[in-house]
LOMI-383619 format. One record per residue (C-alpha): y, z negated, x negated. Coordinates in nm, 3 decimals. Layout:
N
R     north        up      east
R         Y         Z         X
...
This chain:
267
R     north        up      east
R    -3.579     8.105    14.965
R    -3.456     7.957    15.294
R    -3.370     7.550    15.248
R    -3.459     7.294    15.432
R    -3.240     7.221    15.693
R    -3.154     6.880    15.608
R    -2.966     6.999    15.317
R    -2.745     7.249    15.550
R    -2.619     6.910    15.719
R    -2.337     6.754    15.539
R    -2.264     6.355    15.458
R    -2.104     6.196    15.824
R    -1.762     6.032    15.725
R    -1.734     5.755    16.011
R    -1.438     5.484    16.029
R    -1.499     5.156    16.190
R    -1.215     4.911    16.338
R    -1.318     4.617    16.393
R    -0.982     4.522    16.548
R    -0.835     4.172    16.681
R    -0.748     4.254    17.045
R    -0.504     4.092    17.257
R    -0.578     3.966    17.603
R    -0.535     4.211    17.898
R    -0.268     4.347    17.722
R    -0.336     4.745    17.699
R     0.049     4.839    17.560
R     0.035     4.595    17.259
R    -0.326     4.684    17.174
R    -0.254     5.066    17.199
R     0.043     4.997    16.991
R    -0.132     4.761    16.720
R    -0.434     5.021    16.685
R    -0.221     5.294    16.610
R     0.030     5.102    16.360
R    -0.311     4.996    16.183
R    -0.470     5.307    16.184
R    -0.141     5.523    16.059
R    -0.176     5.263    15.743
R    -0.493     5.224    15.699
R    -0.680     5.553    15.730
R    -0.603     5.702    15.405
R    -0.866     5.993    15.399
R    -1.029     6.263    15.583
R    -1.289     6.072    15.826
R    -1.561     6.226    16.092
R    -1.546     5.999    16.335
R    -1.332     5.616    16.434
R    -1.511     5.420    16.643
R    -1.306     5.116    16.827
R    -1.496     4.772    16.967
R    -1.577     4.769    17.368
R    -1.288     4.738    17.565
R    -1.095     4.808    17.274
R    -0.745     4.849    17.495
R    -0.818     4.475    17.698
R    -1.041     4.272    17.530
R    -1.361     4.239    17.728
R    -1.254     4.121    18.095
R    -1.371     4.109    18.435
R    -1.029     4.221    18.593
R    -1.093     4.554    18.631
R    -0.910     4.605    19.022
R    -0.606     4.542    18.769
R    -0.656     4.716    18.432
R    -0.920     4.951    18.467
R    -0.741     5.326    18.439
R    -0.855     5.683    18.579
R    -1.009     5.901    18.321
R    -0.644     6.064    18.271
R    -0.446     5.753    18.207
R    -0.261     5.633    17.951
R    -0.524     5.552    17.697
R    -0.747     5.852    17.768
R    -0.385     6.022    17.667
R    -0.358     5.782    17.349
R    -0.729     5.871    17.278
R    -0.625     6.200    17.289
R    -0.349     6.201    17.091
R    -0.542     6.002    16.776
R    -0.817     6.221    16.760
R    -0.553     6.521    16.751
R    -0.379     6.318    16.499
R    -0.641     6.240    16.239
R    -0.844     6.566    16.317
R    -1.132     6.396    16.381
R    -1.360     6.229    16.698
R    -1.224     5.905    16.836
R    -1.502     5.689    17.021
R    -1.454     5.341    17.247
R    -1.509     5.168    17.556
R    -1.262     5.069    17.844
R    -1.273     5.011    18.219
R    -1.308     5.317    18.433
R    -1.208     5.296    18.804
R    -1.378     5.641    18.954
R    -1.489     5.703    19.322
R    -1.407     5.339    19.418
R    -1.676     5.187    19.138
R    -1.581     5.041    18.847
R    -1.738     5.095    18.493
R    -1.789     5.022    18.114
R    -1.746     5.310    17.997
R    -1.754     5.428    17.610
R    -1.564     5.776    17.561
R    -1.599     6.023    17.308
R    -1.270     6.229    17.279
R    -1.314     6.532    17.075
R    -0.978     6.636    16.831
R    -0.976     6.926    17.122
R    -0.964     6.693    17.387
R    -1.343     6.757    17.527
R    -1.461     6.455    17.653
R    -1.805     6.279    17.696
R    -1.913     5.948    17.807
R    -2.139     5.706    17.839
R    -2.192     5.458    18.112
R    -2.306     5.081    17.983
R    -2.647     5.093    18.157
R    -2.676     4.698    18.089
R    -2.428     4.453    18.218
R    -2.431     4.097    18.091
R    -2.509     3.936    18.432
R    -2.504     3.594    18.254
R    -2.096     3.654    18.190
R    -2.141     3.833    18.572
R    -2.039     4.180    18.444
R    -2.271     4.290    18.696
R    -2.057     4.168    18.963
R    -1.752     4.378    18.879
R    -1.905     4.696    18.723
R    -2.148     4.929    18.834
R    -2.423     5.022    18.600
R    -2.501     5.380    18.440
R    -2.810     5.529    18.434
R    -2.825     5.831    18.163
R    -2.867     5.813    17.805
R    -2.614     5.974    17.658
R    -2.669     6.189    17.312
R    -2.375     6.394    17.119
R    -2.374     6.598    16.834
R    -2.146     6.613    16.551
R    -2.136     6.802    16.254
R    -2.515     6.836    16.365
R    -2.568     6.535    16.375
R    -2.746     6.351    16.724
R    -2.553     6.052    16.799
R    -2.675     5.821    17.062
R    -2.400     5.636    17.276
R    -2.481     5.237    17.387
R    -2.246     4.902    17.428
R    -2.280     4.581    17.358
R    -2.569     4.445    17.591
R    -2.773     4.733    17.512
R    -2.889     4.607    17.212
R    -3.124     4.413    17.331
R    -3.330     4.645    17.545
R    -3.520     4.818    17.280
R    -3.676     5.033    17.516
R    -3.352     5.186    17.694
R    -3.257     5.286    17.300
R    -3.628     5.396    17.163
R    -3.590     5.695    16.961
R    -3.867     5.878    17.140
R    -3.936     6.248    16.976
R    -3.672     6.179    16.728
R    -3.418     6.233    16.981
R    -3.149     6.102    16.771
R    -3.019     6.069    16.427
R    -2.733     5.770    16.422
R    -2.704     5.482    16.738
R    -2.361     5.395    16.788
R    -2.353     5.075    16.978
R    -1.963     4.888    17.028
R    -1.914     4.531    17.132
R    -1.793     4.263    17.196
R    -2.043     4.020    17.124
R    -1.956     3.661    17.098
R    -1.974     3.439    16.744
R    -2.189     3.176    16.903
R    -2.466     3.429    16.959
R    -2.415     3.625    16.632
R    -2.779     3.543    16.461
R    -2.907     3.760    16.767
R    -2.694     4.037    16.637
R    -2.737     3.998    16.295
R    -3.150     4.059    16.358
R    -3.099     4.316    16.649
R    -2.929     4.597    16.457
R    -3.171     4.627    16.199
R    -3.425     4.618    16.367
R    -3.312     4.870    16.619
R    -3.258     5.059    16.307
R    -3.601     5.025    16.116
R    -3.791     5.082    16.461
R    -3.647     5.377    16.586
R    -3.592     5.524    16.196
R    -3.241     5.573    16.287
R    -2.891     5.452    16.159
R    -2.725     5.208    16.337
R    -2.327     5.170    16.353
R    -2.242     4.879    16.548
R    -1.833     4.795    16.530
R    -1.761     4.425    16.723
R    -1.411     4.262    16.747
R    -1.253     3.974    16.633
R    -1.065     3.674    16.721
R    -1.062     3.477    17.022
R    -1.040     3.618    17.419
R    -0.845     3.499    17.723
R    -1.178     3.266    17.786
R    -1.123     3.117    17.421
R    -1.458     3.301    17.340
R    -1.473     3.370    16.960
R    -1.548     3.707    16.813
R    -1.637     3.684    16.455
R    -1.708     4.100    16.374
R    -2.020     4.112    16.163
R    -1.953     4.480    16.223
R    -2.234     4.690    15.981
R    -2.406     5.009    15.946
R    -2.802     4.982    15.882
R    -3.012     5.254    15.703
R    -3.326     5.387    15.858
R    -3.526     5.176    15.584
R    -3.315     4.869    15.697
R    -3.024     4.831    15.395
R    -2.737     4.758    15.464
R    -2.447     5.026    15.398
R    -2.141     4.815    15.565
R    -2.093     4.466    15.653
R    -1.822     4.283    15.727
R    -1.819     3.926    15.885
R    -1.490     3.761    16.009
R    -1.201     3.985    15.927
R    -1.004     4.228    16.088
R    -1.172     4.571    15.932
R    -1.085     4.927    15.923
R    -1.286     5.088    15.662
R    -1.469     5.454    15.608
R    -1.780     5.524    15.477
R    -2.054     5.821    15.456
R    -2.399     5.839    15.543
R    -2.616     6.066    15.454
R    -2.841     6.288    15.625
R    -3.096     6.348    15.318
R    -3.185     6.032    15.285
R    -3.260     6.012    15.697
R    -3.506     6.270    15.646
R    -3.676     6.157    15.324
R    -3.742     5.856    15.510
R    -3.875     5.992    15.819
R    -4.095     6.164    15.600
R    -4.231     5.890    15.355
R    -4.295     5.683    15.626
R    -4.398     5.880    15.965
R    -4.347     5.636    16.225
R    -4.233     5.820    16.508
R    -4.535     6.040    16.584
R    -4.701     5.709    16.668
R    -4.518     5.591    16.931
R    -4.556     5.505    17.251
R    -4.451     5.795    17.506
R    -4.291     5.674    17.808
R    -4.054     5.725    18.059
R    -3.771     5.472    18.259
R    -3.768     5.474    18.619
């Protein structure tokens, strides 16, 4: 008898860094993600997945530290997800065809490369102003899995991430979302996660910016029923974890919310 196919889909092993960053300083972050990550992953993992901007801190200077999309940390990018055998996943200033973007990249251990375009820029911190917006969703597969990319600011535009059709299996959303607006956060993720009967990974940063802006991490990882399977306020954080694609689809079918919703589409 054939199974289900649920069961043919194995456990995702996914690493989150929630990393202190140093200001504008892409050599000494480069340098103290890889010394942390050579003593700190100590098994097998799916997938790391760095903060936004995870080799500047998040900054408007991008006519000075926004790279081409074969520069040095593409290369470094490269070169960790060769090293661990596994995907690597972050965002960093792109300069391409004289725009500039927010762009979160997901480098492949073979070096394929996809990417995702922040489709909402904080115009209150006038990332709008320096950074041209994207305008595709972008949805990867691993280990059959369906991985939906966002950053930061997406969060709170439910219906850019609404898991229409069940398009998706696991949002990944990094960030680097400030400590005085962490309660916003804190309710966001799950329910991004309970409404769209998804799992939500969302990895922040820590420690203060160039602005004196404090990052406090409350990175997590939020079931489809809304428990919590990570959480980690404060603290530097590099830490692995599993989730399981069983329990996704025991969910989905105890409680059929997705059939009900609204179909739409964005202009």
């Amino acid at each position: 008898m054939e199974q289900p196919s649920y069961l043919q889909l194995s456990n995702l092993k996914i690493t989150v860094f929630q990393a202190y960053l140093f200001w504008e300083n892409v050599d000494k972050n480069l340098k103290n993600l890889s010394l942390r990550l050579s003593s700190g992953v100590k098994e097998k993992t799916d997938l790391i997945v760095l903060p936004e901007m995870f080799n500047t801190g998040f900054s408007l200077n991008s006519e000075l530290l926004a790279e081409e999309m074969n520069g040095k940390t593409m290369d470094w990018m490269a070169d960790v997800a060769r090293t661990y055998d596994c995907v690597v996943t972050g965002s960093m200033m792109i300069k391409e065809n004289g725009h500039y973007f927010n762009r979160l990249i997901w480098m492949t251990q073979e070096g394929e490369v996809t990417y995702y375009d922040k489709r909402h820029l904080f115009s209150m911190g006038k990332e709008d102003d320096y950074y041209t917006a994207g305008n595709k969703k972008v949805t990867v597969e691993l280990k059959g899995w369906k991985i939906r990319l966002a950053i930061c600011y997406d969060l709170r535009f439910p219906v850019w991430i609404r898991n229409q059709g069940a398009d998706y299996d696991l949002l990944l959303i990094v960030a680097s979302w400030p400590d005085q607006r962490m309660a916003h956060w804190r309710a966001l993720i799950p329910a991004r996660a309970i409404e769209n009967q998804s799992y939500v990974v969302a990895v922040n940063r820590v420690g203060h910016d160039g602005n004196q802006v404090y990052h406090s991490g409350h990175s997590m990882c939020i079931d489809p029923f809304g428990n919590t399977v990570y959480y980690k306020p404060e603290d530097e954080d590099l830490y692995t974890f599993s989730i399981g694609y069983e329990e996704l689809v025991k969910i989905r079918r105890a409680y059929p919310f997705l059939p009900d919703a609204d179909n739409f589409t964005i202009v």
